[in-house]
C-alpha positions in Angstrom: 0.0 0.0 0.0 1.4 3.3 -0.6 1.7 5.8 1.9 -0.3 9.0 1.4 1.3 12.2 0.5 1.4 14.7 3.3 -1.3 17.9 2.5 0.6 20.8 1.9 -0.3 24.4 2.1 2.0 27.7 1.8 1.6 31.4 0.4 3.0 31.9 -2.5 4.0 35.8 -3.8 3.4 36.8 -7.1 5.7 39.6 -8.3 7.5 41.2 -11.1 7.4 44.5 -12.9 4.2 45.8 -14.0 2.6 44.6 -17.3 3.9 41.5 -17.6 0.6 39.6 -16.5 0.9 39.0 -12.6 -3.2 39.5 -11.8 -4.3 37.6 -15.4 -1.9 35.4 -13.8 -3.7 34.7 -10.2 -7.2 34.8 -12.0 -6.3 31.4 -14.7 -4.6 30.1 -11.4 -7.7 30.1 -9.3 -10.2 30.4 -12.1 -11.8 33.3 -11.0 -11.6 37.1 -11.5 -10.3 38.3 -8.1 -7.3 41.0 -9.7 -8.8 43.7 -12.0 -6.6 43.8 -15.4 -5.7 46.7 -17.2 -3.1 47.4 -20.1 -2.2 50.2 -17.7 1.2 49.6 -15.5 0.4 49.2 -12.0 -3.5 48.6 -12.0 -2.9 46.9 -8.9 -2.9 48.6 -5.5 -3.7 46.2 -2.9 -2.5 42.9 -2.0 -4.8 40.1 -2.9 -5.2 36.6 -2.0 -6.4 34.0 -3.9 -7.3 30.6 -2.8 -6.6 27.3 -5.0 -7.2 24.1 -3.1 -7.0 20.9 -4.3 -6.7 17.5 -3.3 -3.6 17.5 -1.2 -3.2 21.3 -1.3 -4.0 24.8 -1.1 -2.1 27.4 -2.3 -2.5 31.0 -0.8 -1.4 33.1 -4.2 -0.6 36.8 -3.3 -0.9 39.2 -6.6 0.7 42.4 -5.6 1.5 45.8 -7.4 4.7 45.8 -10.1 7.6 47.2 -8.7 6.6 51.1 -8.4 8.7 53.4 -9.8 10.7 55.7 -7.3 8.4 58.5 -7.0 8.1 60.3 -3.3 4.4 60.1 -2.6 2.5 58.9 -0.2 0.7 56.4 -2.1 3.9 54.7 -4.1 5.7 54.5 -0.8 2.7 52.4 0.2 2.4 50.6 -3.4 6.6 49.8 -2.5 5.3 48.3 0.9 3.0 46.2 -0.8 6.1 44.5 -2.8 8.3 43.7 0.4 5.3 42.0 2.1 4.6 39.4 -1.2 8.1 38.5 -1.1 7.9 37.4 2.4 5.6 34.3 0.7 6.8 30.6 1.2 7.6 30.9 -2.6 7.8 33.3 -5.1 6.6 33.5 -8.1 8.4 36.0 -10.4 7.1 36.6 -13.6 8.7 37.8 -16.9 7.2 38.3 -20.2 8.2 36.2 -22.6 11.5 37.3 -25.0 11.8 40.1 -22.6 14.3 41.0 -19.5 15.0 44.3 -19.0 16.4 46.6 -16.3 12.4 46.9 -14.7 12.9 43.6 -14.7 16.1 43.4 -13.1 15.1 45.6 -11.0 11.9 43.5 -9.5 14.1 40.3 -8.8 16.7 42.6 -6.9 13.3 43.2 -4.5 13.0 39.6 -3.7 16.2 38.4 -0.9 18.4 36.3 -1.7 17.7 32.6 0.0 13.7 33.1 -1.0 12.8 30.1 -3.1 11.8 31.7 -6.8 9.7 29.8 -9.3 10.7 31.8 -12.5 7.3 31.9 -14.3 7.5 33.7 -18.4 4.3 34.3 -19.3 2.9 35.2 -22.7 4.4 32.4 -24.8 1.3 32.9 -27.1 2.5 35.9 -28.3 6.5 33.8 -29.5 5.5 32.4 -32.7 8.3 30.0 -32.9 9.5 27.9 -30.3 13.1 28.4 -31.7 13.1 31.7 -30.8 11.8 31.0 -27.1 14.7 28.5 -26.2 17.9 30.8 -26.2 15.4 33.3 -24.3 15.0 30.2 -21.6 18.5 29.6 -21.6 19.7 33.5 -21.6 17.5 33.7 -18.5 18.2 30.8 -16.6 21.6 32.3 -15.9 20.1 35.3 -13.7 20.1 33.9 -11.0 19.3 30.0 -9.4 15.5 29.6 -9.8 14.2 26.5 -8.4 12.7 26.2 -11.5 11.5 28.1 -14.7 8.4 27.6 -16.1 7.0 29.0 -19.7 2.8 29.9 -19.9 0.7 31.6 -21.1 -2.0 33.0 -18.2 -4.1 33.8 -21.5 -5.1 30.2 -22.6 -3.7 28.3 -19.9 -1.3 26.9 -21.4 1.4 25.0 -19.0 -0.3 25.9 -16.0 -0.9 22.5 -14.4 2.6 22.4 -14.7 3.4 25.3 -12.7 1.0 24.4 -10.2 2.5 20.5 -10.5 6.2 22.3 -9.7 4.8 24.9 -6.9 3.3 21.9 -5.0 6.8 20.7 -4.5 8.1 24.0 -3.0 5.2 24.4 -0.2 5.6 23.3 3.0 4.1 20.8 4.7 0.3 21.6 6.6 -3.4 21.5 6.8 -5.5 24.1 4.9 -5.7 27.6 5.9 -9.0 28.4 4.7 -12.1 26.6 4.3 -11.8 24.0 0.6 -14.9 26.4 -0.9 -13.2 30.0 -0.1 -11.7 32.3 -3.0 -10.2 34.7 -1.0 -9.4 36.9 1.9 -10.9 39.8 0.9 -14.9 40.9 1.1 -17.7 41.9 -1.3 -17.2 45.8 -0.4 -13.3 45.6 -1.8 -14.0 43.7 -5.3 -16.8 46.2 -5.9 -14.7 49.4 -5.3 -11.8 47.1 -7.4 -14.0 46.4 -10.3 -15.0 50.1 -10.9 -11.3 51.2 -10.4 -10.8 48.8 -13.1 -13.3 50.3 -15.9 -11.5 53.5 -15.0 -8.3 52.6 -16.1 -9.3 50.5 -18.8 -12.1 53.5 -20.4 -9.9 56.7 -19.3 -6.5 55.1 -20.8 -3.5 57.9 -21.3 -6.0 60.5 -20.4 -6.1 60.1 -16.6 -2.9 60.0 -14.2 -3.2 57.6 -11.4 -5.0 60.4 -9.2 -8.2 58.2 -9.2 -9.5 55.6 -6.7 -12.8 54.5 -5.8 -14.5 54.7 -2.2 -17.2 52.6 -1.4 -19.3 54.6 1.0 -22.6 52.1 1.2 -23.0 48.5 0.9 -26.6 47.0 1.5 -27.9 43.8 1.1 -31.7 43.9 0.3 -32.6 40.6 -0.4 -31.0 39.3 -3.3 -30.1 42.9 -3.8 -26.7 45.0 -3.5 -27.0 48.7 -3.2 -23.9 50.1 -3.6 -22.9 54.0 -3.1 -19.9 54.8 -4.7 -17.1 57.6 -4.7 -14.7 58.2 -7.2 -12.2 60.6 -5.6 -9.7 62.7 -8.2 -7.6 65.6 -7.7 -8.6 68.6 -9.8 -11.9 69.8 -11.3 -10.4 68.8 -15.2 -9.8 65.2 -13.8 -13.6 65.1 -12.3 -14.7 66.4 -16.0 -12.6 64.0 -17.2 -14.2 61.0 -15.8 -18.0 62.6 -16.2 -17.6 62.9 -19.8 -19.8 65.1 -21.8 -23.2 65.1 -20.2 -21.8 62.2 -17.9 -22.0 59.6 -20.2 -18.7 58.7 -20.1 -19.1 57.9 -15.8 -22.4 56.6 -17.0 -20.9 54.0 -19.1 -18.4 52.7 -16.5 -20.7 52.4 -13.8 -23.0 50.0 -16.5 -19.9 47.7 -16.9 -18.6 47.4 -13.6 -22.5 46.6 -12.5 -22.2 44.1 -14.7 -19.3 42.4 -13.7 -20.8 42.7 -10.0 -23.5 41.0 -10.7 -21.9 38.4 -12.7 -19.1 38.3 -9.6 -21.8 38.5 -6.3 -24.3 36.1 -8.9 -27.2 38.2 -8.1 -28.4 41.8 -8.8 -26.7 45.2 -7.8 -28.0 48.4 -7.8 -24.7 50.9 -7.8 -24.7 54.8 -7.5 -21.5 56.3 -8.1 -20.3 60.6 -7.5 -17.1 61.9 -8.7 -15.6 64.2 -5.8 -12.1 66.4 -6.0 -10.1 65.6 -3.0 -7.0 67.7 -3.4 -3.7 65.8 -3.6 -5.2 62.3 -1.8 -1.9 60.8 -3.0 0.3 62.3 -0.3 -2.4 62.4 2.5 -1.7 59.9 4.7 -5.0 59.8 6.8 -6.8 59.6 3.0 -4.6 56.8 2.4 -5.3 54.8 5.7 -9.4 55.4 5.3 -8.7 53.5 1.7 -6.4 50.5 3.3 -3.3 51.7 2.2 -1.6 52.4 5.7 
């Protein structure tokens, strides 16, 4: 008879520098939308948890923000925070677009201490159209530094992703579940419906909107199989609140619509959501704005 394998359980960082998939990454790995996805660098504020378990493990993945440039506010010191904590994970998994390493790059591994265990994971291996041209990418980059492994996807189909999973099972450590076998994640229905309108933001506003935008959630009541939601979208200056209304406010109109959507799609039931624009001056370098919005 064999012996059973142990049930193993760990957290596991996700990092890297920003675009090169990290949240599309933790959504195909749970099979759920829990990170919002923009083309936008660093989309991603907050750290979030996501909550794979299967039969002999769970793995706690970690998405955090890509390694913030060096600017002196308030809000990428905290973004910078966010990094240190994900690589504190059992394992990390650092991510790298396929045919790509640059100094961003370079930069987002120095983050991660030496002695971590690093699963080397190079997304977007759709987008090489011959193999050939992948392999002296592979070997160019195994010479970084000493992953414990390196493992080509592609977070868009799925592809190879078992196998990651098959290879981050190894690394964990040895112990019962954390959460509940059913739970997705850490985090509550309040934060993915702030995260889902931050998200149409970025994706309908594109180049026209610095990252002086975040949404507050100032109501969340359940009504039945209802959610009424009362939402604030806080900018910095009068053009950036015209911005976002769009002519006649269609343009805040339209976001609203989609990011209800998704809601209802996420909570699987309806959602009635009101949403304000309001100018808060220079909310990126307030530090009691920042801790009301989980940042402190």
């Amino acid at each position: 008879m064999t012996p059973r394998s142990p049930f193993r359980c760990g957290t596991v960082g996700i990092v890297g520098r920003p675009n090169t998939g990290k949240s599309s990454l933790l959504n195909r790995l749970v099979g759920e939308k829990l990170s919002i996805v923009s083309a936008r660098p660093q989309t991603t504020r907050h750290l979030v948890t996501g909550i794979l378990t299967l039969p002999g493990c769970q793995y706690l993945f970690v998405d955090s923000p890509g390694n913030p440039p060096r600017l002196k506010s308030v809000l990428h010191k905290a973004l910078s925070r966010r990094v240190g904590e994900a690589v504190q994970a059992d394992v990390v998994l650092y991510v790298v677009e396929a045919m790509r390493f640059g100094e961003d790059d370079r930069a987002a591994l120095e983050r991660i201490p030496r002695g971590q265990a690093v699963i080397a994971v190079v997304n977007k291996v759709d987008n090489v159209k011959r193999r050939s041209d992948l392999i002296p990418f592979l070997e160019r980059f195994s010479k970084v530094r000493d992953f414990a492994a390196i493992v080509p996807v592609s977070a868009k189909t799925g592809k190879n992703v078992p196998e990651l999973l098959r290879v981050l099972r190894e690394a964990l450590p040895e112990g019962p579940p954390a959460y509940p076998e059913d739970q997705l994640t850490d985090r509550d229905e309040r934060f993915f419906a702030a995260e889902l309108l931050r998200e149409k933001l970025f994706q309908e506003l594109g180049e026209e909107l610095p990252y002086r935008c975040e949404v507050v959630i100032e109501s969340f009541k359940e009504e039945g199989r209802l959610r009424r939601i009362e939402a604030t979208i806080l900018v910095e200056r009068d053009s950036q609140k015209a911005i976002v209304l769009g002519k006649g406010g269609e343009r805040l109109k339209r976001m609203a619509t989609a990011a209800r959507k998704d809601m209802e799609r996420l909570f699987e039931g309806k959602v009635y959501l009101g949403t304000w624009v309001k100018v808060r001056r220079a909310w990126t370098d307030d530090a009691r704005v920042l801790r009301q919005l989980g940042y402190e």
